[in-house]
C-alpha positions in Angstrom: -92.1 12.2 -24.2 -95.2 9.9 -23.6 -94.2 7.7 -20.0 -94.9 4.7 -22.2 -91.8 4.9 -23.9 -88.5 4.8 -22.0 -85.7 7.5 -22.4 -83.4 5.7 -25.0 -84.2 3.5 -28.1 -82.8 0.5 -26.4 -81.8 -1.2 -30.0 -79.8 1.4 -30.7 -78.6 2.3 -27.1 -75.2 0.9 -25.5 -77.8 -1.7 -23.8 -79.1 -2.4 -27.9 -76.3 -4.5 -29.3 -74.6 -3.6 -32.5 -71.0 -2.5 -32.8 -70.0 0.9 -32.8 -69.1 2.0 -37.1 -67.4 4.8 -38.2 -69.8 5.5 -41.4 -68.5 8.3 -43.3 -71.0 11.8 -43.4 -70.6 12.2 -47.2 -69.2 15.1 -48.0 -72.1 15.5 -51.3 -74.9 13.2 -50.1 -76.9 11.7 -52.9 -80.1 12.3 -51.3 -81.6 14.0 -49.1 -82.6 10.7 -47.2 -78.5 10.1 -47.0 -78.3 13.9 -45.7 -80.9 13.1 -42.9 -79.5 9.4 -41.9 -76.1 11.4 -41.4 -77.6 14.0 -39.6 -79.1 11.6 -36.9 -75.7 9.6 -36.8 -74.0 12.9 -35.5 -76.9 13.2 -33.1 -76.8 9.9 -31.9 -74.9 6.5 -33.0 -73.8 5.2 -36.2 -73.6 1.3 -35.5 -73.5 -1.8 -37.4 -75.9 -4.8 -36.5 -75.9 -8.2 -36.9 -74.9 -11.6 -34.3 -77.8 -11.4 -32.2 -80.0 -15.0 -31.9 -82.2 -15.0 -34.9 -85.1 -17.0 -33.3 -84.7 -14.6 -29.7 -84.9 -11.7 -32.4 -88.0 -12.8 -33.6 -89.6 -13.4 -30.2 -88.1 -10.2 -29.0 -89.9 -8.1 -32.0 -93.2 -10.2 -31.9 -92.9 -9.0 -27.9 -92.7 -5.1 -29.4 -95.8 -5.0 -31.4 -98.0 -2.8 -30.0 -96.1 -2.3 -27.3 -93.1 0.1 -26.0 -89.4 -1.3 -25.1 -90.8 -0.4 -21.4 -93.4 -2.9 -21.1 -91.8 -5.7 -24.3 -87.9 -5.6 -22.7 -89.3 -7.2 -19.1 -91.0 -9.4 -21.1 -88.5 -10.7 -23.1 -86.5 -11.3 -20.1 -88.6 -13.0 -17.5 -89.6 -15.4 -21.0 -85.4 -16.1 -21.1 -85.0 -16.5 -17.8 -87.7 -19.2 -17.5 -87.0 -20.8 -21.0 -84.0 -19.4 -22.1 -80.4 -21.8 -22.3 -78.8 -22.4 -19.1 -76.1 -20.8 -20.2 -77.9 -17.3 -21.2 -76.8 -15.3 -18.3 -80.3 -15.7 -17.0 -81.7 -18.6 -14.8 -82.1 -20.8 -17.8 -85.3 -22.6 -17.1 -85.5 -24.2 -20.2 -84.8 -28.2 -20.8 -81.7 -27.6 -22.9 -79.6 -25.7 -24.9 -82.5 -24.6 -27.6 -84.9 -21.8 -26.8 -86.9 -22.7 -29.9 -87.1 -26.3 -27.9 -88.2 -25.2 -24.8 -91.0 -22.9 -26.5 -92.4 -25.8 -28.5 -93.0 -28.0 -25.7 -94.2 -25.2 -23.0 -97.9 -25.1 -22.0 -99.3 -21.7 -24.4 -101.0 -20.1 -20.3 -97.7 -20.8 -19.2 -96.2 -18.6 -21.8 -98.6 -16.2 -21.6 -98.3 -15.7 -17.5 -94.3 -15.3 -18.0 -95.0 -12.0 -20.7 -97.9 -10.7 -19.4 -96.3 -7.7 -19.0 -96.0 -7.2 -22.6 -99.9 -6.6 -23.4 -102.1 -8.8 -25.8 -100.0 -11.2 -24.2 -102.9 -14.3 -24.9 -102.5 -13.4 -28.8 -98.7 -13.1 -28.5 -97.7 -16.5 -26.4 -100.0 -18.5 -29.1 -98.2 -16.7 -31.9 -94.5 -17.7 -29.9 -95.4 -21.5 -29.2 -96.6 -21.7 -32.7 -93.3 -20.1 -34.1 -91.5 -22.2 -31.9 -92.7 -25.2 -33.3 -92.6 -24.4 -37.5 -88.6 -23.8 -36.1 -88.0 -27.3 -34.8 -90.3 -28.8 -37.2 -88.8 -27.2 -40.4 -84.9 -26.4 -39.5 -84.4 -28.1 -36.3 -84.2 -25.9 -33.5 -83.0 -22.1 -33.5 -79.1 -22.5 -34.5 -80.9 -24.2 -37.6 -83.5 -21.2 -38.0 -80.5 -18.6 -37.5 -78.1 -20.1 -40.0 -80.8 -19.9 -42.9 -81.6 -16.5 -41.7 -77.7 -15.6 -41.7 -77.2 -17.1 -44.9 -80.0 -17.6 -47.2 -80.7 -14.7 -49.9 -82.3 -11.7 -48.0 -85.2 -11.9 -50.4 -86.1 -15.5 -49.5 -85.4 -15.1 -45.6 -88.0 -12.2 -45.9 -90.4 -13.4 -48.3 -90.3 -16.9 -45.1 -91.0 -14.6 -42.5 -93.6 -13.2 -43.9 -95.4 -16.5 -44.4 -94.8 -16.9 -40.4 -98.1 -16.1 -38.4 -97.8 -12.8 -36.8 -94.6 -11.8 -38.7 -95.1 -8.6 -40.5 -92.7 -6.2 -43.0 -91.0 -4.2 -39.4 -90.7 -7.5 -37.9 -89.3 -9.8 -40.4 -86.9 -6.6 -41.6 -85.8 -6.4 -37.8 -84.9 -10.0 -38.1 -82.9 -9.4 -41.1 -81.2 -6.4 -39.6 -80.2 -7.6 -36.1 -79.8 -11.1 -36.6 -78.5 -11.2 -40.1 -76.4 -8.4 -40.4 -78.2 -7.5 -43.7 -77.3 -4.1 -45.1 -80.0 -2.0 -46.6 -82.8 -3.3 -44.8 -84.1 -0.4 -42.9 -87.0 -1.7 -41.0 -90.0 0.8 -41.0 -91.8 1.7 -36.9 -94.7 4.1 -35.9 -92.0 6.8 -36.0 -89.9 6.2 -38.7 -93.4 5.8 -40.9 -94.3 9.6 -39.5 -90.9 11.4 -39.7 -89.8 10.0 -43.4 -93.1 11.3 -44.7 -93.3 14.6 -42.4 -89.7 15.3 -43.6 -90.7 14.3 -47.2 -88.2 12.0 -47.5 -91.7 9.4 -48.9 -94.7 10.7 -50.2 -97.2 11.9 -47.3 -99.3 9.4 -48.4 -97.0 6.0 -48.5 -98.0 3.0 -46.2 -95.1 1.4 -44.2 -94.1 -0.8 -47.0 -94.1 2.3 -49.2 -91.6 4.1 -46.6 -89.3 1.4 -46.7 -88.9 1.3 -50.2 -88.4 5.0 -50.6 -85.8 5.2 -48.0 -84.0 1.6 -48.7 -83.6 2.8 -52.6 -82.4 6.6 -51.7 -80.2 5.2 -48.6 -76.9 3.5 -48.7 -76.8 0.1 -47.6 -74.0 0.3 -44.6 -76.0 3.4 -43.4 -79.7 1.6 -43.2 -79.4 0.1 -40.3 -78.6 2.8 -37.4 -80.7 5.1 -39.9 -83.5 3.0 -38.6 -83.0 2.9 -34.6 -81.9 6.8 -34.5 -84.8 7.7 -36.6 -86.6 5.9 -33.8 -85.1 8.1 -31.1 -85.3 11.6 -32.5 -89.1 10.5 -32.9 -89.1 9.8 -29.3 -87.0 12.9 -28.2 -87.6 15.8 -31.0 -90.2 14.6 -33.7 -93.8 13.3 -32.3 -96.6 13.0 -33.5 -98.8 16.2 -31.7 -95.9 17.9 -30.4 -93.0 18.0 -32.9 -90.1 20.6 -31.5 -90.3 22.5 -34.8 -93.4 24.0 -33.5 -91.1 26.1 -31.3 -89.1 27.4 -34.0 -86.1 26.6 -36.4 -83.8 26.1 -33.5 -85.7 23.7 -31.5 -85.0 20.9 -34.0 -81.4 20.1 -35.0 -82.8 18.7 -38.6 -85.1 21.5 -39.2 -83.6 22.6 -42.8 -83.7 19.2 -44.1 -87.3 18.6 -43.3 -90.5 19.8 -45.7 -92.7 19.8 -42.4 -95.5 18.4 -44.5 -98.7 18.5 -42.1 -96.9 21.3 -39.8 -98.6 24.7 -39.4 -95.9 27.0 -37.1 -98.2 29.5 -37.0 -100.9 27.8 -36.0 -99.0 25.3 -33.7 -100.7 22.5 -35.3 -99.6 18.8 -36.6 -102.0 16.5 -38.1 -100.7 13.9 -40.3 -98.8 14.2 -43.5 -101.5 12.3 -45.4 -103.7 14.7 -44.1 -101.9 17.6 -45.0 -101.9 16.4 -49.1 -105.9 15.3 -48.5 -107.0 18.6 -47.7 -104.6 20.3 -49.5 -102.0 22.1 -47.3 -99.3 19.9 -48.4 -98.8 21.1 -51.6 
């Protein structure tokens, strides 16, 4: 495991949120993708998301990108703690009750000095002020913002977000998933983007959006969700991107007969990646 990335997936950790679920292994799955997500919920959680701040969700994931929970989770904290509700648990440094608010009217350097932990941290406090203030301009603070994400179709929430500046697909989907509660939104990472099409659970050559729709149409809706942050753990733990544990044999991987290991070679101890594999013809 690289030392950029910490030892547990923390949204789908006991520190991640969510609600422990007791979703059904089906006895028949109806795809292989079901197989898999069931597979990984033995190996690690099966939980149910939703409740968390909508407009903290979004600044948490625009934190993420490009970066690990290692450096992003610090981050995210030191920027509550400074303009966060008094109330937060945290020092509460903001002017009232409204994190949205207190992000509008803070100075952009400001911003960036609290999260400059997080990396690109210039690009990502301009991106966060800005956000802050389309929230209080067009719903009224964040308890406005997270009510239309909550309630408004899933289709339109998504199709907003992605008008947002900096918001793309795996953000605006982990918006929908932790804050709304929305079923059948499985948001697509670095990781899940490898292992769906390494396990050919997505054609080797699909782009992220590509992924999401293969594995959103082939699994169920209640099962999306910790599909998405276990997926996101065995890719820390057994399935990377040089070293996946297949290359030490059937029994190093506990999903090894549901994967197609396109772009593996065990005899050569070689992974490239998947689209590679069907470029050059070893894929097929």
């Amino acid at each position: 495991m690289s030392d950029d990335e910490p030892a547990e997936n923390i949204s789908g950790g006991d520190a991640g949120g969510g609600r422990p679920a007791a979703f059904e292994a089906a006895e028949d799955p109806a795809t292989r993708a079901e197989a898999v997500v069931d597979a990984l919920g033995d190996q690690y959680w099966r939980k149910a998301y939703g409740g968390q701040d909508a407009f903290e969700c979004l600044v948490r994931t625009i934190l993420s990108q490009n970066t690990s929970d290692k450096a992003s989770q610090p981050a995210h904290d030191a920027l509550m703690a400074r303009y966060g509700p008094a109330d937060d648990g945290a020092d509460g440094g903001g002017d009232g009750d409204d994190l949205a608010e207190s992000l509008a009217d803070a100075a952009q350097d400001e911003v960036a000095e609290t999260i400059s932990g997080a990396g690109l941290y210039n690009m990502k406090s301009e991106r966060i002020v800005a956000l802050a203030e389309r929230v209080v301009e067009e719903y009224g603070g964040a308890d406005g913002f997270d009510a239309f994400v909550r309630r408004e179709d899933p289709g339109t929430v998504r199709e907003t977000l992605l008008d947002m500046d900096g918001v793309g697909p795996k953000t605006a989907d982990c918006v929908l998933l932790f804050a709304g509660g929305r079923g059948g939104v499985f948001p697509v990472d670095t990781h899940v983007h490898r292992i769906a099409r390494r396990m050919g659970l997505a054609p080797a050559d699909a782009d992220h959006e590509g992924v999401r729709e293969a594995l959103e149409e082939s699994v169920p809706p209640g099962k999306c969700g910790f599909g998405h942050t276990a997926m996101i753990q065995f890719g820390r733990e057994y399935c990377t991107a040089r070293e996946p544990a297949c290359l030490g044999g059937p029994e190093a991987c506990p999903l090894y007969d549901l994967c197609d290991r396109v772009g593996i070679d065990e005899l050569a101890g070689e992974a490239v990646d998947p689209s590679e594999a069907v470029a050059d013809g070893s894929g097929d």
